[in-house]
C-alpha positions as CSV (number, residue, x, y, z in Angstrom):
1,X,1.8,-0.4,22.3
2,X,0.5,1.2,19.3
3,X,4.0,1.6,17.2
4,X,5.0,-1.8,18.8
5,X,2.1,-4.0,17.5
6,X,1.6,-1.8,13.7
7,X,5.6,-2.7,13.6
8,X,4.8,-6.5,14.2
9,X,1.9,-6.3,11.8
10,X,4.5,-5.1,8.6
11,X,6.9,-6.9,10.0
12,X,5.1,-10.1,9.7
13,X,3.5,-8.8,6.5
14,X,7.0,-7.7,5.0
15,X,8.8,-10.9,5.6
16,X,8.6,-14.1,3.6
17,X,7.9,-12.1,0.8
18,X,11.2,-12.6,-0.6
19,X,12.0,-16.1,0.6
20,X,10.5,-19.5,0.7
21,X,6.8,-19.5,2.1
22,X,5.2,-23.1,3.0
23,X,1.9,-23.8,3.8
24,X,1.1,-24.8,7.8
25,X,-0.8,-25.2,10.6
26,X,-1.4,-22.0,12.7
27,X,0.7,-22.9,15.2
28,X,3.6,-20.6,13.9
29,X,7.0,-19.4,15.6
30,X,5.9,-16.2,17.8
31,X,7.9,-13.0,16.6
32,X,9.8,-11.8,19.1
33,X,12.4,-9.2,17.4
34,X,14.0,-6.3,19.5
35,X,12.6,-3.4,16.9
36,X,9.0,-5.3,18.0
37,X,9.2,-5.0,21.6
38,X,11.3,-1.4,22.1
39,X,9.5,0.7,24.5
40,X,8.9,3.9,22.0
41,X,6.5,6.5,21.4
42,X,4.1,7.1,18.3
43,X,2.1,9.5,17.1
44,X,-1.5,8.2,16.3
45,X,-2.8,9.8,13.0
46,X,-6.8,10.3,13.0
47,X,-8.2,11.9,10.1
48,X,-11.3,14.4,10.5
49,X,-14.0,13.2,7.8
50,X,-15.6,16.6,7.8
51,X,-13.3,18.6,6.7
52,X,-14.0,20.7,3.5
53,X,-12.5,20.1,0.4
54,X,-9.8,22.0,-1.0
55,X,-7.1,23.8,0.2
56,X,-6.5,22.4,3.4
57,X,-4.5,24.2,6.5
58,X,-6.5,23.1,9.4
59,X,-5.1,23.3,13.1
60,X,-3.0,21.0,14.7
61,X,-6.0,19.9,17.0
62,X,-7.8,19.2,13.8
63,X,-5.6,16.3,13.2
64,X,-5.7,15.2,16.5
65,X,-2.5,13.6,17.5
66,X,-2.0,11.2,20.6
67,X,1.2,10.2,21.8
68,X,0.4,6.9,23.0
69,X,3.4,5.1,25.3
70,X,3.7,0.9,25.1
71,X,3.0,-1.1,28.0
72,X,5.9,-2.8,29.5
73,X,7.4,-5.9,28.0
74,X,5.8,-8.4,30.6
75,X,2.1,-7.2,30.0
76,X,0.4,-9.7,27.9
77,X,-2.7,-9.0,26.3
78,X,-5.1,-11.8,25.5
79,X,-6.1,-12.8,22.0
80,X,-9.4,-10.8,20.8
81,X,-12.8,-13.2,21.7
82,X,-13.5,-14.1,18.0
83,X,-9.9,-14.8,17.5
84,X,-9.8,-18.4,16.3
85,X,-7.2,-20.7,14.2
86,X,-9.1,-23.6,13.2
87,X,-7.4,-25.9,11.4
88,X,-7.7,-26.4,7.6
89,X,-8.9,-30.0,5.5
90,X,-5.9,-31.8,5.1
91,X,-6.0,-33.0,1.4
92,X,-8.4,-30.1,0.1
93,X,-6.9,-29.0,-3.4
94,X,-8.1,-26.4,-5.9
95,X,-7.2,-24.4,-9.0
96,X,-4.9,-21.0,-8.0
97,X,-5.2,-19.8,-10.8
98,X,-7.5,-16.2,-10.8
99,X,-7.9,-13.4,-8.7
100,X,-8.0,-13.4,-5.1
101,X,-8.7,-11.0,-2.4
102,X,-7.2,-11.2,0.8
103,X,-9.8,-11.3,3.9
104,X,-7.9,-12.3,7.0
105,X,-4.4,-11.8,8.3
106,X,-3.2,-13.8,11.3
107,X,-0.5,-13.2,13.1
108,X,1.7,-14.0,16.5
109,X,2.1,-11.1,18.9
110,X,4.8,-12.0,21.7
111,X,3.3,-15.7,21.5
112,X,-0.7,-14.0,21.5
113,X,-2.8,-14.8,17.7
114,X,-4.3,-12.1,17.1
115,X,-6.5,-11.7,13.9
116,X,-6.7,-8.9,11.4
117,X,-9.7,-9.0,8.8
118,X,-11.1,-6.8,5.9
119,X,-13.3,-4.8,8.1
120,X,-12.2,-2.4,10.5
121,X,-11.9,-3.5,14.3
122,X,-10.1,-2.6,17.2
123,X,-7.4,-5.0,18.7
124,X,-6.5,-6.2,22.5
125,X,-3.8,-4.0,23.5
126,X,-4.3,-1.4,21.2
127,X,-8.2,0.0,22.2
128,X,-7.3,3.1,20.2
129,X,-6.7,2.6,16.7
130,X,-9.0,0.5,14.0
131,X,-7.1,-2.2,11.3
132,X,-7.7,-3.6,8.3
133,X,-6.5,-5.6,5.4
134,X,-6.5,-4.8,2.0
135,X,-4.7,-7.5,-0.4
136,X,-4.9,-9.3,-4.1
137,X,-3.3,-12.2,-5.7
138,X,-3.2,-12.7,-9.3
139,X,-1.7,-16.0,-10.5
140,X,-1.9,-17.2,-13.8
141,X,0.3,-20.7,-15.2
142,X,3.5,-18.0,-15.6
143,X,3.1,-15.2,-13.2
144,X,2.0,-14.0,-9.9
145,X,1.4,-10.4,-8.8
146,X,0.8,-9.7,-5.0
147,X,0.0,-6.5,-3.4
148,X,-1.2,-6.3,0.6
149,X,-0.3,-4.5,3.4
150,X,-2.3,-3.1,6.7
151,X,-4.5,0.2,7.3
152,X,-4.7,1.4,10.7
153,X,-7.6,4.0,11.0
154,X,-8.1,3.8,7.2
155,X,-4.6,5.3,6.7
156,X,-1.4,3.6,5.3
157,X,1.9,4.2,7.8
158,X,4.9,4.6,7.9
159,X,6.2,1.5,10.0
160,X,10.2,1.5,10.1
161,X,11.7,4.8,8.9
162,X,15.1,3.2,9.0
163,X,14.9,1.6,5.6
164,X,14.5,2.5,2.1
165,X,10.7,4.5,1.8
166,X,9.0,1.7,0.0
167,X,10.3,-1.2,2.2
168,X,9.2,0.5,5.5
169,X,5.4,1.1,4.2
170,X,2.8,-0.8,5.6
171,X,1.5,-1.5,1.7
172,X,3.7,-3.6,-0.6
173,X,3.7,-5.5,-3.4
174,X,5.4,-7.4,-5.5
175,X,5.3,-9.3,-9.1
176,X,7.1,-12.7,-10.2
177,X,7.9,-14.8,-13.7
178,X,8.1,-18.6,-13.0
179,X,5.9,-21.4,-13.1
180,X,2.8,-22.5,-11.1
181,X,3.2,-26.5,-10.3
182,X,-0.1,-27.6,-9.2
183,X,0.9,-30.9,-8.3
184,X,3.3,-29.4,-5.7
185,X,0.5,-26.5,-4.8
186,X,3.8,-24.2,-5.1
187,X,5.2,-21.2,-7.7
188,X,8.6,-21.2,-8.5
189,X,10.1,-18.2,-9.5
190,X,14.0,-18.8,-9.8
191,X,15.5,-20.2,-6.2
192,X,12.1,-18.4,-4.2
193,X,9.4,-20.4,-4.1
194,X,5.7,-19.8,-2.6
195,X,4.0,-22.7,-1.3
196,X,0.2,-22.5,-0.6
197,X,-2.7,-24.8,0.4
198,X,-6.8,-24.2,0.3
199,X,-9.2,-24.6,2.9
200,X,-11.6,-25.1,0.3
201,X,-11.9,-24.9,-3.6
202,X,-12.5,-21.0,-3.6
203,X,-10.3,-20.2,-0.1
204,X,-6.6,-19.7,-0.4
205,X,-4.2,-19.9,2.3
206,X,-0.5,-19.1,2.6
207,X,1.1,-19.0,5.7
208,X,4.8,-19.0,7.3
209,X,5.9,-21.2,9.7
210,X,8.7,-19.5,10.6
211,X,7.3,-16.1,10.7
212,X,4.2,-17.3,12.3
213,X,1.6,-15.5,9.8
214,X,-1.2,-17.0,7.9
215,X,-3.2,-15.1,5.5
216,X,-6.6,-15.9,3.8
217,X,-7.6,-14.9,0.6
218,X,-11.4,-15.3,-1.1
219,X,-11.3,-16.5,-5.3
220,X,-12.9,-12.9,-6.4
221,X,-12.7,-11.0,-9.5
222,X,-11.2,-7.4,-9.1
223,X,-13.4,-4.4,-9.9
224,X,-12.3,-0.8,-10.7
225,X,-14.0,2.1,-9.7
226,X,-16.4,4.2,-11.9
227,X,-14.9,7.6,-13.8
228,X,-17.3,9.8,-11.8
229,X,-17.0,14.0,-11.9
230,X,-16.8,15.2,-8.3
231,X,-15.9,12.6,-6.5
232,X,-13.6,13.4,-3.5
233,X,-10.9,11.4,-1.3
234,X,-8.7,12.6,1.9
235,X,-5.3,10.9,2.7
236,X,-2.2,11.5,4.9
237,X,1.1,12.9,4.4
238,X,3.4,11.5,7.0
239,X,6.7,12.3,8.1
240,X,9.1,9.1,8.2
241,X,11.8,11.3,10.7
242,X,10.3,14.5,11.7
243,X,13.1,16.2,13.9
244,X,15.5,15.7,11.3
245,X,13.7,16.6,8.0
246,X,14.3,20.0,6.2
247,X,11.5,22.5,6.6
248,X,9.5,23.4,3.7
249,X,8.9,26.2,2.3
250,X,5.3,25.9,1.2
251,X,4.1,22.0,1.3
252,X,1.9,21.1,-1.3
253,X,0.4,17.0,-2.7
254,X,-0.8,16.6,-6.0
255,X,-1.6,14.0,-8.3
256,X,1.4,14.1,-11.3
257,X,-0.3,12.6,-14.6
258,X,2.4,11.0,-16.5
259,X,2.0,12.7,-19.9
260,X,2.6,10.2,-23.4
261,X,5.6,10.2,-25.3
262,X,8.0,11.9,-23.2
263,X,9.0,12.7,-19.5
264,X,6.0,15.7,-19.3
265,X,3.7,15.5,-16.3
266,X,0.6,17.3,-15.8
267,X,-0.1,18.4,-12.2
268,X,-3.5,17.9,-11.3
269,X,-5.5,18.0,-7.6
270,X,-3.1,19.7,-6.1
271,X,-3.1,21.9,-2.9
272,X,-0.9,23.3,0.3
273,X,-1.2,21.6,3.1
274,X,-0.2,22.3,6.9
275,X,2.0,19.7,9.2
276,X,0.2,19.5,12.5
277,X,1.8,18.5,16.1
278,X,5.3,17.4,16.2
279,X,5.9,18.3,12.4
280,X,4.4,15.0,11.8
281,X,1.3,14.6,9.4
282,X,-0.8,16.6,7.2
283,X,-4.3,15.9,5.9
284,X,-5.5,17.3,2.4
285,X,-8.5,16.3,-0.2
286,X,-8.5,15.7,-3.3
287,X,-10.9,15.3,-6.3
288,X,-10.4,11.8,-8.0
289,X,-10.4,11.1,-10.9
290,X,-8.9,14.7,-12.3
291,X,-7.8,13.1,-15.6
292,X,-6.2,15.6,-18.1
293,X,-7.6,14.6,-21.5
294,X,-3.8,14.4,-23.0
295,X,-3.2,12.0,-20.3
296,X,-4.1,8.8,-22.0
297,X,-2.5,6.6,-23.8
298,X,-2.8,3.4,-26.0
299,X,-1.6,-0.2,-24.9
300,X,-2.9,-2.6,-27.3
301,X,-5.7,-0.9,-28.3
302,X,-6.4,0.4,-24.6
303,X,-6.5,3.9,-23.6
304,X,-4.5,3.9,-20.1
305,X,-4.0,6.8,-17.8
306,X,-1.8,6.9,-14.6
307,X,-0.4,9.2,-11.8
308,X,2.0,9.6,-8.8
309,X,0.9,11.0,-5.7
310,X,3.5,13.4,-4.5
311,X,4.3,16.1,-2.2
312,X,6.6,18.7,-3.0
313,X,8.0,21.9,-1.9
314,X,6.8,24.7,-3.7
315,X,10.0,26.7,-3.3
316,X,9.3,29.3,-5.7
317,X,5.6,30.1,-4.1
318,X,4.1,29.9,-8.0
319,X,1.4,27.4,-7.0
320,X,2.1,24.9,-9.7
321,X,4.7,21.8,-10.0
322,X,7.8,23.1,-11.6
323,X,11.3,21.1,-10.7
324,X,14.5,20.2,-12.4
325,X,13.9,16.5,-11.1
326,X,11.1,16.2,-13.3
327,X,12.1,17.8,-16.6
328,X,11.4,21.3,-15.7
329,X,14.0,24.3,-15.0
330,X,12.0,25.5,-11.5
331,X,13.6,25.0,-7.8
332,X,10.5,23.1,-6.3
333,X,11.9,20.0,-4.9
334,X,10.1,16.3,-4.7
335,X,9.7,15.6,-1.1
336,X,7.6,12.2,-1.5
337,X,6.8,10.0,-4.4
338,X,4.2,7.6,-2.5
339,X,4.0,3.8,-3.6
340,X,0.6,4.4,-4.6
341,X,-0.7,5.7,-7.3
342,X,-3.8,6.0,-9.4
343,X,-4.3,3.8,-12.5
344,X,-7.1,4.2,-15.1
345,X,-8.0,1.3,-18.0
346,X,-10.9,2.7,-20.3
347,X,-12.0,-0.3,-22.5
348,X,-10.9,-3.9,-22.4
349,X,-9.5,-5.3,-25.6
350,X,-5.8,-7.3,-24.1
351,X,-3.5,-8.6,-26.5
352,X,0.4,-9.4,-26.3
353,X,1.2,-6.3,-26.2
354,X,-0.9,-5.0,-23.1
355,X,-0.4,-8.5,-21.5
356,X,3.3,-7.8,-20.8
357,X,2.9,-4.3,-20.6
358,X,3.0,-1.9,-17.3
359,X,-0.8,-2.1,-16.9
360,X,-1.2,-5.5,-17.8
361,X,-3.5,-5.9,-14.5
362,X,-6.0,-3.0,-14.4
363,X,-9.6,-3.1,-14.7
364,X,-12.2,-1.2,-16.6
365,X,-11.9,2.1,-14.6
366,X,-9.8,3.7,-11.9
367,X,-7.9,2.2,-9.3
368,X,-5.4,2.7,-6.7
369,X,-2.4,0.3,-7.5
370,X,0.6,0.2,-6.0
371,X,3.9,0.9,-8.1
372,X,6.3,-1.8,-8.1
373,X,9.9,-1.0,-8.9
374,X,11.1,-4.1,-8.2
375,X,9.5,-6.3,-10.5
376,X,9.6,-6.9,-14.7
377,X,8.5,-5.4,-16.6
378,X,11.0,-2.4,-15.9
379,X,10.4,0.3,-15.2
380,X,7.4,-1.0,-13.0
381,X,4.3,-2.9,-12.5
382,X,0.7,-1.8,-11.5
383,X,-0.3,-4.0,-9.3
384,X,-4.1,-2.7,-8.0
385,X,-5.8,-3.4,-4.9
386,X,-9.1,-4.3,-3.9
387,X,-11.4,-1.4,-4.5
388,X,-14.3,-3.1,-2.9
389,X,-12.3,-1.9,0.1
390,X,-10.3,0.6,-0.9
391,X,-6.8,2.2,0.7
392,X,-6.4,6.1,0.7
393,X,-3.7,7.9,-1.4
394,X,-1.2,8.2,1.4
395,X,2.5,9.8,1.1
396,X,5.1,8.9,2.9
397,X,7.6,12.3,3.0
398,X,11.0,12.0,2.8
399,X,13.9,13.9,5.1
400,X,15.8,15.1,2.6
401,X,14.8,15.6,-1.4
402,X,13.8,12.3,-2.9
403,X,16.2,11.8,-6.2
404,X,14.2,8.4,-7.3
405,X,12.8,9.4,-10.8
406,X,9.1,10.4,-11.5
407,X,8.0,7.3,-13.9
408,X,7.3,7.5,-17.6
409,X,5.0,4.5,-17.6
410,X,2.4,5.5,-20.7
411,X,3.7,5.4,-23.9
């Protein structure tokens, strides 16, 4: 039931994204799709909060990994007691332009609502695991930057290993040009269009009819995190197809700080790390933030820092970062570039320049921000999320060696 209902959840996250979105009532279609409701396995990650800090290589039954099987397909579960869809004031209008945080995702599981919120909580049919939310929205008259997704146990996951690495994360995000028309409560970028409606002046709702998903979001400025020495955060490395990936020689993550003026990357944070049961997932620490002093840049006056969080296959045993695919003449190979990265913004002064650049959406400090290929400006967009609740730096791992290019992003 686990791998069934997480599949629904970024399933229902994941779609609409790219198409026309309208406003409803809660009574959406129920998602019934056969990848939903297959009777397979998966393998439950749980991370142990006391481990040390370092070089991790802990035991499998330090990760603790539970094969958990689905109920059949005619087990219903009922919707969660404090589950409720009430409806929204018809007529209620407001300003969308600002930041938003996202606070509740509602969703359809085989016809059951079921409710995800900000703060962790278990849900009917899975007694197991613990979900959140993490999302922003950023609109302004011209733009609108959107990054959400769902954390089960704290952890982002891998949710359909089938499609291309970013796509099949449960965190997404994406960034549009177009034009917010108030009068409609819609923005139009080219033929997609996103519809939305407010339950009140300072509550944002989009929903999907047709996908039968509503999510919530509160008018809140974003905050970045403090640059504090010491400070230390765990995260997951997770195989998308462990019986057919290649072994590794020596698995290590790292943070790669994108070095200015030129394709250099300095490898900071980095340590080996040991796949548990079934090849599956690995834990590891890291300090954040490890910043490099030749690792900032300027944007319009701003001095901007930003990294990847990789894992990679230390081939050659050295202990340090060194791979053709990134410039260098070593053998280590890239085995995951995660979507998330870290983003720092020290001192606020925007002009044009930062306003269409790359970081155009930080916040005094460091952040975790999800890298968005997909969107203008080219080569990417940061688009953070909310650190008030933050998401762990999570990689998913590739099969194979991952050939997509390690970003230069700071001039």
């Amino acid at each position: 039931m686990a791998r069934a209902l997480t599949t629904t959840v970024a399933l229902a996250l994941l779609t609409g994204c790219g198409a026309s979105v309208r406003a409803e009532n809660d009574g959406g279609s129920s998602v019934r799709d056969s990848s939903i409701v297959r009777g397979d396995s998966s393998l439950i990650d749980r991370v142990d909060p006391t481990l040390d800090s370092g070089v991790i290589t802990q035991p499998d039954a330090t990760i603790g990994l539970d094969v958990v099987f689905p109920p059949p397909p005619d087990v219903v579960f009922p919707p969660p007691p404090d589950v409720m869809f009430p409806p929204f004031e018809a007529g209620v209008r407001g300003d969308a332009r600002g930041e938003w945080r996202m606070t509740t995702f509602r969703f359809n599981l085989n016809g059951t609502p079921a409710q995800i919120t900000d703060t962790n909580r278990t849900l009917s049919g899975d007694p197991v695991n613990r979900y959140r939310v993490n999302g922003t929205l950023d609109v302004t008259s011209n733009q609108l930057a959107f990054a959400w997704g769902v954390l089960r146990n704290d952890h982002a996951f891998v949710s359909d290993p089938s499609v291309e690495i970013d796509e099949g994360y449960s965190l997404t995000a994406f960034m549009w040009g177009g034009t917010l028309d108030d009068a409609a409560q819609r923005f139009v970028s080219g033929a997609v269009s996103l519809d939305y409606t407010f339950d009140s002046a300072n509550v944002l709702r989009l929903s999907s009819a047709r996908d039968g998903w509503t999510a919530l979001f509160v008018r809140e400025m974003r905050t970045a995190a403090a640059l504090a020495p010491g400070q230390t955060l765990d995260g997951v490395a997770l195989q998308i197809s462990p019986p057919t990936s290649d072994a590794f020689v020596r698995p290590r993550v790292a943070l790669l700080w994108d070095l200015p003026r030129g394709s250099a990357v300095a490898e900071a944070a980095s340590s080996n790390v040991t796949f548990g049961a079934g090849n599956t997932a690995a834990t590891y620490r890291m300090v954040l933030p490890s910043i490099p002093d030749n690792a900032f840049g300027l944007v319009g006056g701003n001095r901007v820092a930003f990294a990847h969080l990789v894992i990679y296959d230390d081939v050659d045993r050295s202990g340090a970062f060194n791979s053709s695919m990134a410039g260098g003449m070593g053998p280590d190979i890239v085995r995951g570039v995660s979507p998330i990265g870290v983003a720092v913004l020290l001192g606020v002064r925007p002009d044009a320049s930062f306003a269409t650049s790359p970081f155009r959406l930080l916040k005094d400090g460091w952040q975790f921000v999800n890298v968005e290929r997909n969107s203008d400006p080219r080569p990417a967009v940061l688009v953070p999320y909310a650190m008030s609740n933050p998401v762990r730096p999570d990689i998913p791992v590739s099969e194979t060696a991952v050939r997509r290019r390690i970003l230069d992003l700071v001039p």
